[in-house]
C-alpha positions as CSV (number, residue, x, y, z in Angstrom):
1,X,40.5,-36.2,-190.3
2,X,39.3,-35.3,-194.1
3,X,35.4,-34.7,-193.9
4,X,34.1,-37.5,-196.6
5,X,33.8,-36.2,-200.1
6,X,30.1,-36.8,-201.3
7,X,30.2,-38.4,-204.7
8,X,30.8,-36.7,-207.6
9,X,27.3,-36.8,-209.7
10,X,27.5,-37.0,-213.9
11,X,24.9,-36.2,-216.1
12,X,21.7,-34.3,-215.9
13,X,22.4,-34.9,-212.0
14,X,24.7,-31.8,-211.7
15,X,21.5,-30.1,-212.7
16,X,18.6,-31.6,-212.0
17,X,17.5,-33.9,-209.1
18,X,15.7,-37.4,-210.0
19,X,12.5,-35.8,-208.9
20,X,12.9,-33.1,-211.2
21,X,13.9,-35.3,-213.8
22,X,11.0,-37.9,-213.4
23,X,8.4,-34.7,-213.3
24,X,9.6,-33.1,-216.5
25,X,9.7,-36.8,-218.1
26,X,5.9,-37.6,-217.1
27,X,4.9,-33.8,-218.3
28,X,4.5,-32.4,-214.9
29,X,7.1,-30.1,-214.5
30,X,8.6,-26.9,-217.1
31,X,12.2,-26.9,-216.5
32,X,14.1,-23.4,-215.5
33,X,16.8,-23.5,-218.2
34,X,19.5,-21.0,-218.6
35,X,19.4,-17.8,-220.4
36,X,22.0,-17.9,-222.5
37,X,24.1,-20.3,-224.3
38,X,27.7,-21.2,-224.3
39,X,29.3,-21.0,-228.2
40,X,32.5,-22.4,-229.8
41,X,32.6,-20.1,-232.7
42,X,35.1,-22.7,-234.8
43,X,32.6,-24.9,-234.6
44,X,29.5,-22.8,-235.8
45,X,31.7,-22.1,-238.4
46,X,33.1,-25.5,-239.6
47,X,29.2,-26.3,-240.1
48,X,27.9,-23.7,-241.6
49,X,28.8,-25.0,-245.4
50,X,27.1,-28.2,-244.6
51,X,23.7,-26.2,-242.9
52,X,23.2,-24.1,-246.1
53,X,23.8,-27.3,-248.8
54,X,21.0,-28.9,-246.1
55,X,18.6,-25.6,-246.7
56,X,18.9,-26.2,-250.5
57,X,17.6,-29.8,-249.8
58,X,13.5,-29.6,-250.5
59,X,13.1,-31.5,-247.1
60,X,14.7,-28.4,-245.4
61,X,11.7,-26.9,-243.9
62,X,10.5,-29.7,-242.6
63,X,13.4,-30.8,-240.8
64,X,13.9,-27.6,-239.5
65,X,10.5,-27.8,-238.0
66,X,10.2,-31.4,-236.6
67,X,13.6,-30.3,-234.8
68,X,12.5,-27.5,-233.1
69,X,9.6,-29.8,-231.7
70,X,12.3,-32.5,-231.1
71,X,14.4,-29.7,-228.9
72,X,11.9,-27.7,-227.4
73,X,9.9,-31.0,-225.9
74,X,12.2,-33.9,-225.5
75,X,15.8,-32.3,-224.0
76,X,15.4,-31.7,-220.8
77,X,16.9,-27.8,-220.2
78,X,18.7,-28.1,-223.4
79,X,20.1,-24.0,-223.4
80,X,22.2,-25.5,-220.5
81,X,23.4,-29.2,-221.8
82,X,24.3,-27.9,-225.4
83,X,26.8,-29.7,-226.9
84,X,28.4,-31.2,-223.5
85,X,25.0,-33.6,-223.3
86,X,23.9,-33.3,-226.4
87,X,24.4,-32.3,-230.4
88,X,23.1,-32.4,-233.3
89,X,25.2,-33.1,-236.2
90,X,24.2,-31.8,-240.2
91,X,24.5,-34.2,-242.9
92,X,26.9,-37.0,-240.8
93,X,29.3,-38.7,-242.9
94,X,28.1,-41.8,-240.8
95,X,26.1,-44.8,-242.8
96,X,22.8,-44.6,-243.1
97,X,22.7,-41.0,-245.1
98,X,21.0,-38.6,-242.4
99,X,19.6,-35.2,-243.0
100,X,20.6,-34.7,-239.5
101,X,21.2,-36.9,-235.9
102,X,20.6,-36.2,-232.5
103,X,23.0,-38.3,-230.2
104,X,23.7,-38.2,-226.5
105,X,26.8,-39.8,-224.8
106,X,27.6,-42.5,-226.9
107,X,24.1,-43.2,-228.0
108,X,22.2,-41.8,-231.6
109,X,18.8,-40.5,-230.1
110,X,16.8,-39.0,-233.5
111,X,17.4,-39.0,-237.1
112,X,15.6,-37.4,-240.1
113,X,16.2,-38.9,-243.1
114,X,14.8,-37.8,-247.0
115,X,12.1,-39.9,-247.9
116,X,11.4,-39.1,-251.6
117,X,10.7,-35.0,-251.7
118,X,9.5,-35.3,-247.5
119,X,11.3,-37.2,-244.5
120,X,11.2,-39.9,-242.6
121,X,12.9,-40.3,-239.0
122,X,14.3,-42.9,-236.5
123,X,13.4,-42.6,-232.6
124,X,15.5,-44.7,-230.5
125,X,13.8,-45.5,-227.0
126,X,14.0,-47.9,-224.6
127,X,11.8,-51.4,-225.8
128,X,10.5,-52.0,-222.1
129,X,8.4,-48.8,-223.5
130,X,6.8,-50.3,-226.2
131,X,6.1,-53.6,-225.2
132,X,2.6,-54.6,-224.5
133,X,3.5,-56.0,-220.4
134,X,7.2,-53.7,-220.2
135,X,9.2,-56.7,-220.7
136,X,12.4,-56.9,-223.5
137,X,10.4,-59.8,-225.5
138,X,10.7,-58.8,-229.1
139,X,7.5,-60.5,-229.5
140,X,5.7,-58.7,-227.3
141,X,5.6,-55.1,-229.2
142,X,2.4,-52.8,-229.0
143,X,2.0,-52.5,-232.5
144,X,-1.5,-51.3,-232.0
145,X,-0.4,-48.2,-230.0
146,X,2.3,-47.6,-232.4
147,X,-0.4,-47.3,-235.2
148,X,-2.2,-45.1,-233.5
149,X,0.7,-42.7,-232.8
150,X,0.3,-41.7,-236.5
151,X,-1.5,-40.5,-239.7
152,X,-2.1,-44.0,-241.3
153,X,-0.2,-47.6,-240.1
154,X,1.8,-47.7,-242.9
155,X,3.5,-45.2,-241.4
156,X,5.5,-46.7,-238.8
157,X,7.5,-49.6,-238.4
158,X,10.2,-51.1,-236.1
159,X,13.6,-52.4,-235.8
160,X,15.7,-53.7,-232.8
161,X,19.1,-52.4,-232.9
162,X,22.1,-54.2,-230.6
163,X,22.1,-53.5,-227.2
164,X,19.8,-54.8,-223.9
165,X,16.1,-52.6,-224.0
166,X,16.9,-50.5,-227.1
167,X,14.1,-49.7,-229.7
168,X,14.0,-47.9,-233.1
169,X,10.7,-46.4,-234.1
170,X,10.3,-45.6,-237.7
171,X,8.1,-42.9,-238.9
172,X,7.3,-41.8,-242.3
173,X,5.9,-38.5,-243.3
174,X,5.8,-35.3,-241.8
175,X,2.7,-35.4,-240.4
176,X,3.3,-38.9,-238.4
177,X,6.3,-37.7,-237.4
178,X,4.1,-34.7,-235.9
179,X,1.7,-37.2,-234.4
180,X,4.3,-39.4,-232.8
181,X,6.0,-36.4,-230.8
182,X,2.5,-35.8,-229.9
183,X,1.4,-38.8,-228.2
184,X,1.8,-38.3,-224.5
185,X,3.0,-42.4,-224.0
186,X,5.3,-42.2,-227.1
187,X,6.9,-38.5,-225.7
188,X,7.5,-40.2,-222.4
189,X,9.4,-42.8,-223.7
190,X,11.2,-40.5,-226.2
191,X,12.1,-38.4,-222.6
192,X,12.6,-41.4,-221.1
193,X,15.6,-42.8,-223.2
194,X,17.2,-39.4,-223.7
195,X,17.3,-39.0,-219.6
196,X,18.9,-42.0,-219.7
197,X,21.8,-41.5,-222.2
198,X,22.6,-37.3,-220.9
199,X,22.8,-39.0,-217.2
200,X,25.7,-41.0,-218.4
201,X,28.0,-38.5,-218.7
202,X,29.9,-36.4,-221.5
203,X,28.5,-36.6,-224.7
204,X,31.2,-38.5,-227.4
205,X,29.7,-36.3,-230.3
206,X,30.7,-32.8,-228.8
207,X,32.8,-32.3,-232.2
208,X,30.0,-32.6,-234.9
209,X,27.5,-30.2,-233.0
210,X,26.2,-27.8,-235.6
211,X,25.1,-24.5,-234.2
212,X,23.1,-23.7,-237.0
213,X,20.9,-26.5,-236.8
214,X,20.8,-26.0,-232.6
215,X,19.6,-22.2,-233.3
216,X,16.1,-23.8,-234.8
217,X,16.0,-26.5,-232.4
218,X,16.0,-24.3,-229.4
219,X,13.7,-21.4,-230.8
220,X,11.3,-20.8,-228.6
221,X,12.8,-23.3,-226.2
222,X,12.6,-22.5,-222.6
């Protein structure tokens, strides 16, 4: 007789248990996160013409810096799930016009967009999050928390994309955008929705991972 196979886990769960994942999501636990990370060298290359047109752009600096607060606080041991559970893509030919796009299986996480000479960006999260009682009722949003998760209101707004308890945060400014990351309930829920989209398996965007833009994200990332 065969001994019974245990079932095969996907996601962050070849890695991390649920406890572990639930700690570093609430802020309670630093993840150990591998040393080094694995490189396809075509692909730092095929990138690399699209990275230096982005450093030419006057929003350059910023980007660069609200990613590597984006990568060092909201992917979970992110040295080890490079590329496979998550990318980042430079200037994507998709609509919209993105500096640059986080996505995770087959789900766009973060985007920084220009915003006159400074940026603006997208956070997609889950809308049980945001709501005033955790329910999906559209009319129900916390718009007085999501004020003060940045520099003035004016700065955010909201949109509801397609899909069952999906949210898009919009923040303008650099600053905000600094504020929103931030603000312990608004980084939970950014942690939150990101846990949710790496535990479903293989990210889809594996091609359009830029290197370039992953060596800022993960400086200083542990």
């Amino acid at each position: 007789m065969n001994a019974a196979r245990r079932p095969s886990s996907t996601g962050l769960r070849q890695f991390l248990d649920l406890w572990q994942q639930q700690d570093w999501m609430e802020g309670k636990k630093i993840l150990r996160d591998a040393d080094e990370r694995s490189e396809s060298l075509d692909l730092r290359f095929k990138y690399v013409a699209r990275f230096e047109k982005l450093l030419r752009r006057p929003q350059a600096q910023e980007v660069l810096e609200i990613l590597r607060r984006y990568g060092h606080d909201c992917i979970p041991i992110p040295h080890r799930t490079e590329r496979h559970y998550w990318s980042v893509s430079c200037l994507p030919s998709t609509p919209g016009k993105a500096l640059v796009r986080v996505n995770a299986s087959w789900m766009e996480l973060f985007s920084l967009y220009a915003d006159g000479e400074g940026i603006r960006a997208l956070f997609v999260v889950h809308l049980s999050d945001f709501t005033t009682n955790h329910s999906l009722d559209h009319g129900q949003v916390d718009e007085a928390f999501l004020e003060r998760c940045v520099v003035t209101p004016e700065d955010v707004s909201y949109l509801f994309p397609r899909g069952e308890d999906i949210f898009g945060v919009k923040v303008r400014g650099f600053s905000s955008i600094g504020k929103f990351l931030a603000a312990s309930r608004a980084l939970r829920a950014i942690r939150a929705f990101n846990l949710t989209h790496m535990n479903r398996g293989r990210n889809a965007y594996q091609a359009s991972h830029c290197y370039s833009l992953a060596d800022h994200m993960l400086t200083n990332a542990e």
